[in-house]
C-alpha positions in Angstrom: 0.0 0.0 0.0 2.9 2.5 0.7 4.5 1.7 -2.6 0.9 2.8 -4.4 1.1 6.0 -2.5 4.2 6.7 -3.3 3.5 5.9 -7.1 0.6 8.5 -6.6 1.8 11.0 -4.9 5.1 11.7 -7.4 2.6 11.3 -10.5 0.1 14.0 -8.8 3.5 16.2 -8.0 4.8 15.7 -11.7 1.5 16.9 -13.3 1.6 19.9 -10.8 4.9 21.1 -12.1 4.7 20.2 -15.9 0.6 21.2 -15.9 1.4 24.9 -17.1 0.2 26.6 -13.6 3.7 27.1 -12.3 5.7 30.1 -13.0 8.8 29.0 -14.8 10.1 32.3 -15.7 9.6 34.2 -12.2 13.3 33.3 -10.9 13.6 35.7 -9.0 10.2 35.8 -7.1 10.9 31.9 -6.8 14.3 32.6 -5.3 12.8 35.0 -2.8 9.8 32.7 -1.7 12.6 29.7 -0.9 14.6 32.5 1.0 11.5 33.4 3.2 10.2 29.5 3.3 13.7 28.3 4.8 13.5 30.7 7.8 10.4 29.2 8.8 10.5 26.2 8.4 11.9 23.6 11.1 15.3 23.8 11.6 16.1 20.0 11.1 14.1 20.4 8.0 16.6 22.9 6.7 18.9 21.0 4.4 16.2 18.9 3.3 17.2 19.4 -0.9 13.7 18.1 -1.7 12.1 21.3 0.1 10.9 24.1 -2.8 8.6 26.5 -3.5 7.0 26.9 -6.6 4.4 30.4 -7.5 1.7 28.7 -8.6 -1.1 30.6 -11.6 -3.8 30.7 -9.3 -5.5 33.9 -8.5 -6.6 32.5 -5.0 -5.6 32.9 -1.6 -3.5 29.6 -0.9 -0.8 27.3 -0.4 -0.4 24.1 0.0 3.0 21.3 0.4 2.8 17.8 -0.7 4.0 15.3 1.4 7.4 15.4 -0.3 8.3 19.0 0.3 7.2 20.5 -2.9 5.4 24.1 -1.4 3.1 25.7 -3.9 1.8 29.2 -3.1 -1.0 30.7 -5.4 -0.2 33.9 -6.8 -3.4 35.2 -5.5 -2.2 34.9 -2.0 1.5 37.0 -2.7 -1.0 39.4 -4.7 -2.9 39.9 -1.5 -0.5 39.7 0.6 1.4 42.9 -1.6 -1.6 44.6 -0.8 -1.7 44.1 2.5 1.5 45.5 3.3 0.8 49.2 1.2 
């Protein structure tokens, strides 16, 4: 059974980066979001390699992580959050 959910999981987290709705040409946002998600994340859980973030083309307010460490933040919720801080 873990096997299965393994096989899942990395096929739902390969469509998720290859389905179009990540930014591929926002390095520098991406770079900046990994900076921000490394100081809060668990400090054993810093030099985890498998642990990214990725803007995601949704206009809503989320995020979410698989179980894997791929983070995915919506560009609705940095949008928000921009207009938050002004």
């Amino acid at each position: 059974m873990t096997y299965v959910f393994a096989d899942e999981v990395a096929s739902q987290i390969s469509n998720l980066l290859t389905d179009g709705y990540v930014y591929n040409d926002w390095r520098d946002l991406e770079i900046y979001i990994n900076k921000i998600l490394l100081r809060i994340i668990p400090d054993e859980l810093k030099a985890d390699s498998t642990i990214n973030a990725y803007i995601y083309k949704k206009g809503s307010v989320n995020a979410f992580m698989t179980p894997s460490g791929q983070f995915f933040i919506h560009i609705g919720l940095l949008v928000d959050a921009m207009m938050k801080r002004h």
